[in-house]
N, C-alpha and C positions, 0 to 999 in steps of 0.2 A: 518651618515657616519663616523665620527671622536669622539673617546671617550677621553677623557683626565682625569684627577685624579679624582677630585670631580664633582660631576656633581648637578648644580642648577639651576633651570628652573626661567626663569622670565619673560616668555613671554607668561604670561596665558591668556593676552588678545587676542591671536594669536590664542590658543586653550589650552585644559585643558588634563592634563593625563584621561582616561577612567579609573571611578572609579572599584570596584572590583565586587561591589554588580550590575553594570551596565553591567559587562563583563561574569557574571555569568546569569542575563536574558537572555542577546544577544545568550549566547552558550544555554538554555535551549529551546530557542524558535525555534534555527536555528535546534535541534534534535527531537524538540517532535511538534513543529507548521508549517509542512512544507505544510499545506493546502492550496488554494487559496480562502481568505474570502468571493469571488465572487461566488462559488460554494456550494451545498445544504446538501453534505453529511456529517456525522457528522467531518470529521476530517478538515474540509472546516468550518463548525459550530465552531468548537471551536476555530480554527485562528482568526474569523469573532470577538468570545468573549474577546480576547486577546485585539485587533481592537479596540474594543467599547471601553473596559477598561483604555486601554493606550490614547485613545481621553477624556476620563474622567479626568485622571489623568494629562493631560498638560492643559485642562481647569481648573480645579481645584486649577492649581498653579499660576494661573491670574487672580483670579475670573471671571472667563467667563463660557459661558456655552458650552455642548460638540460640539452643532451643530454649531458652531461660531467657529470651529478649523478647520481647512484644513491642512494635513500632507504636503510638498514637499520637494524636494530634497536639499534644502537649505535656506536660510534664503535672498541669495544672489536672490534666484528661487521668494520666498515670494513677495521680494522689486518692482520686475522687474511687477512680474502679479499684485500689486496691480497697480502701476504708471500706465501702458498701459491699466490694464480697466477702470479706471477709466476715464482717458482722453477719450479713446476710446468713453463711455456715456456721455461725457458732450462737446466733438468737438463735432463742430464747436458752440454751442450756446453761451459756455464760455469758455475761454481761457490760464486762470492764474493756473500759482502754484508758489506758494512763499514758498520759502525752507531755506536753512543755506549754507555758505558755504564751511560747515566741516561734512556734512556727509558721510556716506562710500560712496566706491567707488560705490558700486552698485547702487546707487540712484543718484549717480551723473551722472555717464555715461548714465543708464536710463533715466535719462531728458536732458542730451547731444542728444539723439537718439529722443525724443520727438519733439525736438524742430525741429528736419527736418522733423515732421510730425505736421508742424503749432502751437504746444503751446509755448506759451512764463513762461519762468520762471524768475522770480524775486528772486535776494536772496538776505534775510535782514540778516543787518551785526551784527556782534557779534563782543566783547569787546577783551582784552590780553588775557583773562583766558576762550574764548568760551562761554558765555551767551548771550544768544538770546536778541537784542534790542526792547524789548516788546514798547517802546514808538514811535521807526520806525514803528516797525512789524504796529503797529494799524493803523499808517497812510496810509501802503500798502492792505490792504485788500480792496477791492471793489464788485461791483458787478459783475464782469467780473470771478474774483477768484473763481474756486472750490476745490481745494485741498492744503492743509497746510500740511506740510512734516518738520518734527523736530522730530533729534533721543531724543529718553531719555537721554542715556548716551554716551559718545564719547569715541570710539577706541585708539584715540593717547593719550588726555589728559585728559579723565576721570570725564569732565563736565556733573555734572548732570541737565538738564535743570527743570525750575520749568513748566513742563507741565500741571498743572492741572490750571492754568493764562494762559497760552498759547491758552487754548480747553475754556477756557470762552472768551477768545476776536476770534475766529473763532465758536465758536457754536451763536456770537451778529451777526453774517453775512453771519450766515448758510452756512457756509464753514466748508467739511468734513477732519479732522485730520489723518495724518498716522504718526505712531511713530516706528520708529526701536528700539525694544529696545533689540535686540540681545546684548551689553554688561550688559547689566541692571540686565537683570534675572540671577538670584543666588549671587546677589552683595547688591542689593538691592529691600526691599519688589515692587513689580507689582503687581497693581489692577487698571485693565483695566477702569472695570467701575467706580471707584474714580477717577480715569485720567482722564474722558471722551474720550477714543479715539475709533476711529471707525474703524481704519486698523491699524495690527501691524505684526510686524513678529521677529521670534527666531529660535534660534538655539541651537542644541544640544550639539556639541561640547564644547561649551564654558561653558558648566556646568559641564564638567565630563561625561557628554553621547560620541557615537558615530557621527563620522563624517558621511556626506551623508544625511543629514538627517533633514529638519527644521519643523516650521510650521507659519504657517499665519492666523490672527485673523479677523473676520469679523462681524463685531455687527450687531447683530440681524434688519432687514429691513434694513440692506446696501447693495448697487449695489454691482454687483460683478459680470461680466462674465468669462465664461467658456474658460480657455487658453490651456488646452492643452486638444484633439479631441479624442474620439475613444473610449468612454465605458464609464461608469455609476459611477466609484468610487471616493471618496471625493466628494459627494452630485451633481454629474457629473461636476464638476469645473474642476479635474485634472486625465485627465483617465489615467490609467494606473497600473497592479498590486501595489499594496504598497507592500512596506518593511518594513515586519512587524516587525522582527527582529531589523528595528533601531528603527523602531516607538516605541514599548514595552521598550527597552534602552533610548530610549528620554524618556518615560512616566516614568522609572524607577528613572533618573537622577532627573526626574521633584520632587517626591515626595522625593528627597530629600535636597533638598531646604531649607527646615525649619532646616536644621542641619547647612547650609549654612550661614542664616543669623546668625546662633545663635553666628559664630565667625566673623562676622564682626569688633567690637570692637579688637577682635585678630590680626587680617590683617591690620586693621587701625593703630594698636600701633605696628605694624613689620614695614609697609611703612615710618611711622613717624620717627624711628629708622634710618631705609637707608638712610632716607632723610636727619635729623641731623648731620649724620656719616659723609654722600659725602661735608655738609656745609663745615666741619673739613678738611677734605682736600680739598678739593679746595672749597674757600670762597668765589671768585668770579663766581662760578656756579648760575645757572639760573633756577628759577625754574615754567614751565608752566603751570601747576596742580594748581587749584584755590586749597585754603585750606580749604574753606569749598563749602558744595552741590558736591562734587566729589566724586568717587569711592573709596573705602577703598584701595582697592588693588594696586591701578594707582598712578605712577608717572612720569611725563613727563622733563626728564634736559636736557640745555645744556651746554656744557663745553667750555665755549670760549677757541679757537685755539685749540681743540684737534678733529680730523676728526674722524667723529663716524664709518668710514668701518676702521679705524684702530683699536680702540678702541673697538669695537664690536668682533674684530678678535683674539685682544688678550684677551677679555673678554671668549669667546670660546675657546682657548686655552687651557685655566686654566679650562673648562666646567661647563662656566657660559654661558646661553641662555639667554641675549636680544632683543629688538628688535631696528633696526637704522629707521625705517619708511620704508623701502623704501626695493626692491628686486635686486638681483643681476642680475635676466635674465629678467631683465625688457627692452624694445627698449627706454623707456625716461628716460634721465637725469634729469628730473624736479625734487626739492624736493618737501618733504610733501607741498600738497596744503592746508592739516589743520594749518598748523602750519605759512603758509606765511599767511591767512586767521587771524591770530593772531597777525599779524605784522612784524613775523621773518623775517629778510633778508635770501634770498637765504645761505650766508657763515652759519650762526645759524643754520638752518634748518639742516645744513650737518654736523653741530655738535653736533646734539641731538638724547638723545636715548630714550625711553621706556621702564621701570621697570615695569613689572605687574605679584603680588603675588598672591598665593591660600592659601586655607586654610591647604594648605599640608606643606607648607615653614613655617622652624623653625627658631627658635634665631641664630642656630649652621650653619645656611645654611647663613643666614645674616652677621654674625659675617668672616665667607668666602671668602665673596664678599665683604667687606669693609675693609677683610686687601689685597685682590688681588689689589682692585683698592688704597689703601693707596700707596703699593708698586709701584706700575704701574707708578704714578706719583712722585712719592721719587726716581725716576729713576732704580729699584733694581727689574726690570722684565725682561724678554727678549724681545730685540727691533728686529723690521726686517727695513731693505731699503727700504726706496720708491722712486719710480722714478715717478713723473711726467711727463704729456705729453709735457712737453717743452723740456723737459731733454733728452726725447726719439727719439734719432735723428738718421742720417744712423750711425753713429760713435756707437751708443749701438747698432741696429739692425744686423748690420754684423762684428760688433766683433767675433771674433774666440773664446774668453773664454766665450760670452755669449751666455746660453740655453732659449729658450722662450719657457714656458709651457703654452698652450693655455686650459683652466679648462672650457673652454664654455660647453654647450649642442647643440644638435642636432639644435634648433630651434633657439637659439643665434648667429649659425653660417649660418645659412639661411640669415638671420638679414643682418651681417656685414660680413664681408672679413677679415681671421684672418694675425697676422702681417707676414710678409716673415720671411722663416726658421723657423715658430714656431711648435713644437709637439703638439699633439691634444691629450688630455687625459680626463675622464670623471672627475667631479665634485666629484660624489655622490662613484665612486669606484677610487678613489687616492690612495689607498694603493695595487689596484694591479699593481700598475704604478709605485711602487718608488724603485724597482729593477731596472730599466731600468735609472733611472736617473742618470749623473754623479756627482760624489762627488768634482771633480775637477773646475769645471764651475761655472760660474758666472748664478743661476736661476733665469729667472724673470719670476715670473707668472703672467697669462694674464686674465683678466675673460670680461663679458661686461660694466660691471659700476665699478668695483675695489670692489667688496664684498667676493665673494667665493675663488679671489686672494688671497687678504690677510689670510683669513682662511688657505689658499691651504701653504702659506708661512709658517703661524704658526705651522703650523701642519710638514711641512717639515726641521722646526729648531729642530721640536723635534724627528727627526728623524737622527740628527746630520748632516746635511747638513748647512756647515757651511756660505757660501756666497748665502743669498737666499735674494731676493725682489720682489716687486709686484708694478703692475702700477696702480697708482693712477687713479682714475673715470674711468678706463679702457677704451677698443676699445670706447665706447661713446666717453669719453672726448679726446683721440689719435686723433680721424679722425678729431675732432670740430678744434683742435690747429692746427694739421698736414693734412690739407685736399690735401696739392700737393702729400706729402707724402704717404699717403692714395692711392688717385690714381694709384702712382705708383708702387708701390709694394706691397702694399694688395692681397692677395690670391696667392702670389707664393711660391713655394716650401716647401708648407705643407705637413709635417710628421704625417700622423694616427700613431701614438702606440697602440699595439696590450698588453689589461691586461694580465697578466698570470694567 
């Protein structure tokens, strides 16, 4: 949506740019493979060989074998069809899964949802820096337990767990291993069968391939039923044409891998960099990233007293991409549940961000972002207002010099009730909306939790709009302080704006 000067990407754990050699498969396959693998004739045949090839090639880069790969639509799709079949085969006789309680989302909510279908999950705790308490973990395993669920590596703070201790104290009790190791692969070497794990799953995006697109690993004699109905493909586990197109882009991403780790070392002495630099200015930052067994790329800070949707907003300003944990059209206020899992108090959590590099980020991109953020805090950036939900009372709401710009989405505002008098303008197209806005007005922009506000602020100082603020944890945190408020005047006399 919004470009600003320099622009540096640091939220490669979120996803990866689509490398070039990956974007030139994708277009060769979607022009010359437009066969359906399923069918006999030759132009069906050769999509079918493309198929076979690209399952070679993302076995290959796990050591695993072709027939142990299942393509699906995401890593997130992986997670979900391992957990349910597997429970599925072993309810009612046993009843345990013991887990962490930092993995993605997708595995968590999947056994949120399990649990109202009779299993019980256990989750043994991990230390400040996220490693699995292996001297708990052994006391929880029993005979009731059939599934052990530990990622490799973690999304926020770049723990790499030592899994291959892990798959020796669950293979002493014949309890079957699932590892997510979607951050893992292209970060650090994956060999399944030195792991021991029995279910796994990845993703393409995060290597440089195409979005849409996972795969899920299943060793050789493991259960595994059939999730999704209606036709023969992926070994009849998951019917439904494949994409072959992303599949050949994952498989293309896959093989390049070995170029991946080769800069490891590179990214590790770039992060370290960052990390020294941020020390320098502010000294009393916090750092959650264990320093060693973690991701080259990953680091996890927090900034006491500095609010990371601020922080993240004027970090984007400048067109710096991090990430704050947490989404703007989300319905919960709750922070990172990884990072309270590590002890953080709620105020921390909402003040930490996520740095994560590739192999693309230079010194020169580095060097960027540690004189934006020197500045930032030397006070010599541009500041915006914030208002608070305490602050926001009828005396700002029906002021006459002040504009409330409401930067929700459609499904944001299904959610909640936007404030009285506010404009409704999109998020994602603010620039054809900032004709219409007045220059003389007091702006305050609105979003659901105060994320795309602030952005929406930043973005409209540099458009010289000189009295502009945004509300802090947004309509969430509004209604939580002002619920009479709330009531009463929520949803009246809202203005759609019409882009030009």
């Amino acid at each position: 949506m919004l470009r600003f000067r320099r622009e540096v990407y640091l939220d490669n754990n979120a996803t990866t740019k689509v490398s070039l050699v990956v974007r030139r498969k994708v277009s060769n396959i979607l022009k010359n493979c437009y066969g359906n693998p399923s069918s006999l004739y030759k132009i069906a045949r050769n999509s079918a060989e493309v198929l076979a090839e690209s399952r070679q090639q993302v076995a290959q880069a796990i050591n695993a074998h072709a027939h142990e790969i299942l393509f699906t639509g995401s890593a997130t799709e992986a997670n979900n069809a391992i957990l349910k079949s597997v429970s599925e085969h072993f309810y009612p006789r046993k009843t345990k899964i013991i887990t962490t309680p930092i993995e993605h989302a997708s595995v968590m909510s999947t056994l949120e949802f399990l649990k109202t279908r009779g299993i019980k999950v256990v989750y043994c705790p991990v230390d400040n820096k996220g490693f699995l308490n292996r001297a708990v973990l052994a006391t929880l395993l029993d005979e009731d337990t059939f599934l052990l669920c530990c990622m490799l590596a973690n999304n926020e703070i770049g723990t790499i767990q030592e899994i291959t201790a892990i798959s020796q104290l669950a293979k002493q009790h014949q309890i079957l291993l699932m590892v997510d190791c979607v951050q893992a692969l292209g970060k650090v070497p994956v060999d399944v069968q030195a792991l021991g794990i029995d279910y796994a799953s990845f993703s393409a995006h995060k290597i440089h391939g195409p979005k849409g697109i996972g795969a899920l690993y299943i060793r050789q004699n493991c259960l595994f039923s059939p999730f999704i109905h209606g036709g023969h493909q992926e070994a009849g586990k998951r019917a439904g044409t494949e994409s072959l197109h992303n599949i050949a882009g994952f498989a293309t991403a896959c093989t390049e891998i070995p170029q991946l780790l080769k800069k490891s070392q590179q990214i590790r002495d770039l992060t370290h960099y960052l990390v020294q630099e941020i020390k320098k200015i502010k000294p009393d930052c916090i750092i959650n990233s264990p320093e060693n067994h973690c991701l080259p790329n990953t680091v996890n800070i927090t900034f006491p007293k500095v609010n990371n949707a601020i922080f993240m907003a004027m970090l984007d300003y400048y067109g710096i991409s991090v990430s704050a944990g947490s989404a703007c059209n989300t319905q919960d206020d709750a922070p990172s549940f990884v990072l309270k899992a590590l002890g953080l108090s709620d105020t921390a959590a909402r003040e930490t961000l996520r740095f994560s590099l590739t192999a693309n980020t230079s010194w020169r991109d580095l060097r960027y972002v540690v004189k934006i953020v020197s500045e930032y805090f030397s006070g010599h950036r541009t500041p915006i207002n914030i208002i608070t939900p305490a602050q926001l009372t009828e005396n700002i709401l029906f002021d006459k010099d002040t504009y409330i710009l409401d930067v929700r989405d459609y499904y944001d505002r299904k959610l909640l009730k936007g404030l009285p008098h506010s404009h409704e303008a999109g998020f994602l197209s603010i620039r054809k909306y900032v004709n219409q806005l007045p220059q003389d007005k007091n702006i305050l922009t609105v979003c659901q939790m105060g994320y795309n506000s602030a952005i929406v602020a930043y973005y409209l100082k540099s458009k010289h709009f000189k009295n502009v603020s945004f509300l802090l944890t947004g309509l969430v945190g509004w209604k939580l302080y002002h619920s009479d408020l709330y009531k009463k005047y929520a949803g009246k006399n809202i203005i759609p704006l019409i882009p030009e």
